[in-house]
LUMBATI-463878 format. One record per residue (C-alpha): y negated, x negated, z negated. Coordinates in nm, 3 decimals. Layout:
// residues N
R         v         u         w
R         Y         X         Z
...
// end
This chain:
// residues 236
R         v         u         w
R    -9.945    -3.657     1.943
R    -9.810    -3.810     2.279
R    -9.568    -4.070     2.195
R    -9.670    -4.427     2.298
R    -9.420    -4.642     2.491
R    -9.345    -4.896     2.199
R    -9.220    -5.130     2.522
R    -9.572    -5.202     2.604
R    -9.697    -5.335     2.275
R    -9.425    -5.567     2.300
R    -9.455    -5.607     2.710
R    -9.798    -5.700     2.595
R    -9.795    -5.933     2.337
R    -9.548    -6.147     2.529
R    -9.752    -6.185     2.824
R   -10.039    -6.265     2.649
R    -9.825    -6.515     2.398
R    -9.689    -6.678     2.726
R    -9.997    -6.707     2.908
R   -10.141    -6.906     2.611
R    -9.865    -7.120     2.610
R    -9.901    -7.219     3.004
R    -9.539    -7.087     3.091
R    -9.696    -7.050     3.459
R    -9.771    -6.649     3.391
R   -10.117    -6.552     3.496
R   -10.390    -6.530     3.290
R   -10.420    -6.210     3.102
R   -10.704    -6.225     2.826
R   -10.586    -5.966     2.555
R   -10.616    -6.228     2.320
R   -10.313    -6.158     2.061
R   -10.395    -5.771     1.997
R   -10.104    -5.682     1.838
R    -9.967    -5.983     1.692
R   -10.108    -5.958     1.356
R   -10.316    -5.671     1.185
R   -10.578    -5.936     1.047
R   -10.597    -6.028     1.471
R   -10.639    -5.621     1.553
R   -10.901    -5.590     1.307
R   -11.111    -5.914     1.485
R   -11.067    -5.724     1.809
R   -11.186    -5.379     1.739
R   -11.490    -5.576     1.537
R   -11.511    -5.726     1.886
R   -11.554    -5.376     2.017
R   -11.839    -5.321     1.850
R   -11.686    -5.163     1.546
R   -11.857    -5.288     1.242
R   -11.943    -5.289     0.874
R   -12.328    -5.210     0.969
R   -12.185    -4.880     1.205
R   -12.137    -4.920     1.581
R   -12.286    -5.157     1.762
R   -12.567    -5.049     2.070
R   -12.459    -5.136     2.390
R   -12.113    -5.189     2.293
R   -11.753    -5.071     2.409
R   -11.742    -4.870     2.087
R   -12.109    -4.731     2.193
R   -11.956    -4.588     2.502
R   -11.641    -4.441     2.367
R   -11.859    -4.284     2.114
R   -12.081    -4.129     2.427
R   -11.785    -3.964     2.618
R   -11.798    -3.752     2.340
R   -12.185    -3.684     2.344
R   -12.234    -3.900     2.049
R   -12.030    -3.702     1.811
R   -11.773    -3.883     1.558
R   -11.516    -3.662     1.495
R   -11.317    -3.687     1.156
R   -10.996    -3.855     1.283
R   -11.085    -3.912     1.646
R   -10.992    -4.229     1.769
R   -11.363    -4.360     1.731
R   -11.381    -4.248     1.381
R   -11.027    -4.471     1.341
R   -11.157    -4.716     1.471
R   -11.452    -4.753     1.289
R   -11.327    -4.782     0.979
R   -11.049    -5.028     1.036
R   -11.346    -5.231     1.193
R   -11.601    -5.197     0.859
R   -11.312    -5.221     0.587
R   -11.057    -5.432     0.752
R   -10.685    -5.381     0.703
R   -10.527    -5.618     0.417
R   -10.287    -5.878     0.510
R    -9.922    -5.659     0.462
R   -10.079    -5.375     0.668
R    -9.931    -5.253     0.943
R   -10.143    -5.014     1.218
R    -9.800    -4.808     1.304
R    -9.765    -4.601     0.983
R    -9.890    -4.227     0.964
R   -10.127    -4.022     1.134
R   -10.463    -4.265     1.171
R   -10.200    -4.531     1.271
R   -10.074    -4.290     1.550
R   -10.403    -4.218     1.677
R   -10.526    -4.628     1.684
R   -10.151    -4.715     1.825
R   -10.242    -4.461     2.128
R   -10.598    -4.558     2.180
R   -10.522    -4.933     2.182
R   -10.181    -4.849     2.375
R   -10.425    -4.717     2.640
R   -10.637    -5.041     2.667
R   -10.277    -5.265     2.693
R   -10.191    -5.015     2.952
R   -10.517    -5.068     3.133
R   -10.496    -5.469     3.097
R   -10.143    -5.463     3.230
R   -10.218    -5.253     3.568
R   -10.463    -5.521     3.612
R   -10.247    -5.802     3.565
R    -9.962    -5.725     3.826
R    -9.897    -6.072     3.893
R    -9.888    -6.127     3.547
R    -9.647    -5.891     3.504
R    -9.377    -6.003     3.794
R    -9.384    -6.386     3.635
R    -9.334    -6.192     3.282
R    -9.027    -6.053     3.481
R    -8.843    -6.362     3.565
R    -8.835    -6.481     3.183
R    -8.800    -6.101     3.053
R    -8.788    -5.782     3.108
R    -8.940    -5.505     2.900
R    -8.867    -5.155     2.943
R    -8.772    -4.802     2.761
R    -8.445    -4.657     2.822
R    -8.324    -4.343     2.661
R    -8.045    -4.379     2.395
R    -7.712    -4.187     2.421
R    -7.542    -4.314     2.126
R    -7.404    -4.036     1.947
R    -7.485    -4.177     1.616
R    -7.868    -4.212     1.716
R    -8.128    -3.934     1.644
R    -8.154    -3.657     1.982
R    -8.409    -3.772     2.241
R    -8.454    -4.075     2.062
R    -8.608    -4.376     2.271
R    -8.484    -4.790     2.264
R    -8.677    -5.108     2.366
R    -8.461    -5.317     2.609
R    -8.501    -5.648     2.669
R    -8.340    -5.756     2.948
R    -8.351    -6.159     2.942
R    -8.379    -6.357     3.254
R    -8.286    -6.711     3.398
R    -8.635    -6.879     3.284
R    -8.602    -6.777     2.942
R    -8.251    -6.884     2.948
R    -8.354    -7.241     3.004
R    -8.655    -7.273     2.839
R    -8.622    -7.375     2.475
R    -8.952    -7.334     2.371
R    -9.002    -7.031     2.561
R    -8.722    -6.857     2.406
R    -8.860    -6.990     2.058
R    -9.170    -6.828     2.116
R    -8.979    -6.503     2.221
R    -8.810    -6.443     1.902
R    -9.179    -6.547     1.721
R    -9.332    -6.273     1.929
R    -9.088    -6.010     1.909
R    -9.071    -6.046     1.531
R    -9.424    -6.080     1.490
R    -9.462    -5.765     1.699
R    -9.193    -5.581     1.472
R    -9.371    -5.643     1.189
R    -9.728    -5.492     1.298
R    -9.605    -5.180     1.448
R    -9.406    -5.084     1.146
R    -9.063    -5.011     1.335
R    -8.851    -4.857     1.067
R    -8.719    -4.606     1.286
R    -8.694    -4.831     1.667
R    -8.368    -4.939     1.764
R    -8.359    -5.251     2.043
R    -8.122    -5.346     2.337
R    -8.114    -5.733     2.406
R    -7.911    -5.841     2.698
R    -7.823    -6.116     2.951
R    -7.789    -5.956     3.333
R    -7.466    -6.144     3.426
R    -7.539    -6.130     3.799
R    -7.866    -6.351     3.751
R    -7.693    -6.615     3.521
R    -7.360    -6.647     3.696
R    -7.408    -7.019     3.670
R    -7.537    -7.030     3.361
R    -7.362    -6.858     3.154
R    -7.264    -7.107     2.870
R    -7.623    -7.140     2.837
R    -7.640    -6.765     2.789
R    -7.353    -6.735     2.533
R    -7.575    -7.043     2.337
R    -7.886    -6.810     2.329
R    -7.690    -6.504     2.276
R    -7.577    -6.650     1.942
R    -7.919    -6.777     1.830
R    -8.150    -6.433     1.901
R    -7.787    -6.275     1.720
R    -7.833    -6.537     1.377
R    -8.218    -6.496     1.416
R    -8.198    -6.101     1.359
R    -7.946    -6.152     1.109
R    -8.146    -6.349     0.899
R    -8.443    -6.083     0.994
R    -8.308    -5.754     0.991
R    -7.940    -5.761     0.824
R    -7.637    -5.825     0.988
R    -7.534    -5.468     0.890
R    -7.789    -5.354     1.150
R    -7.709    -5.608     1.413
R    -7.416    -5.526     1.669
R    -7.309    -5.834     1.898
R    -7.102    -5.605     2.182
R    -6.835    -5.874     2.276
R    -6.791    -5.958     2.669
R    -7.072    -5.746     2.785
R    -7.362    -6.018     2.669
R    -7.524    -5.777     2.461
R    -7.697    -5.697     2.098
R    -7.797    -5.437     1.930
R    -8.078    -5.346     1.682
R    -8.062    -5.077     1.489
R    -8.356    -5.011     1.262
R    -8.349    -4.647     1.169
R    -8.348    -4.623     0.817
R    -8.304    -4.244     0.847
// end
């Protein structure tokens, strides 16, 4: 199974999440895919995956007919379709096991596809935060092992509600994909906020309580002078 860039579900959801909200980013109609597994469900209904089978004339129709009409125990149609006719319940997450692979790949590919189309989009996202992997050298980390960094810019800096709405989206996000095993990179790039950096320091220390009070502050690591945190959820 190729690994899916966890950075775009989150890239994602916080371009869509700050569309919504008007912060002057460019409309980009994914309509809250990953922020809740009760929203995911609605989507892939949307699709044309359904309790009654899948829909004619539908996007599930056509995925279905690149494969000559054939569903495929444990293809992503076959997924698909029965997230769509049973639903998921409320605690669910769509990141855990095998089926949840396969979905997080197939939908990674349609937030893929919505974000090439959104370039603009994408460069506003950019000047509030950026999203990104990196690869992780720590020694204490698990070999090849991949981190989401998010590298925070002036406009989130000053923007209360924005930044509000960035911890609500990354923590929303957290909780759908099931990221037991993630580890996260939050920082300030001094050379953008030279003038702003007691502003910085402020928000520094609020995302630092707010995963605290989320994650545990044994997992938390504020790295002193370098305006960074760490979050480290491997359980392993």
């Amino acid at each position: 199974m190729v690994q899916v860039p966890e950075s775009l579900f989150y890239k994602g959801a916080l371009l869509d999440s700050f569309e919504q909200k008007d912060y002057s980013i460019s409309a980009f109609a994914i309509g809250g895919l990953v922020l809740t597994p009760i929203i995911v469900v609605g989507l892939i209904q949307a699709f044309g995956f359904g309790a009654g089978g899948i829909a004619a004339g539908s996007f599930a129709a056509w995925l279905m007919s690149l494969n000559g009409g054939a569903t495929a125990a444990g293809s992503l149609v076959a997924i698909l379709q029965s997230i769509g006719a049973a639903g998921l319940t409320a605690g669910a997450t769509i990141g855990t096991g095998a089926a949840g692979a396969t979905t997080m790949a197939g939908l990674a590919k349609l937030f893929a596809e919505r974000l090439d189309s959104n370039h603009e989009g994408q460069v506003q996202l950019d000047e509030f935060v950026k999203v990104y992997d990196e690869g992780n050298e720590d020694k204490n980390s698990e070999k090849g092992s991949i981190r989401v960094v998010f590298e925070i810019r002036d406009k989130l800096l000053t923007n209360d509600e924005a930044f509000d709405n960035f911890l609500e989206i990354f923590t929303l996000t957290y909780c759908t994909l099931d990221n037991r095993k993630q580890q996260f990179k939050f920082f300030v790039d001094e050379t953008c906020v030279i003038d702003k950096m007691d502003i910085a320091e402020k928000k520094l220390e609020i995302l630092n309580d707010h995963l605290i009070k989320n994650y545990g502050a044994e997992r938390v690591d504020k790295l002193a002078q370098s305006c960074t945190i760490m979050l480290n959820c491997n359980d392993s």
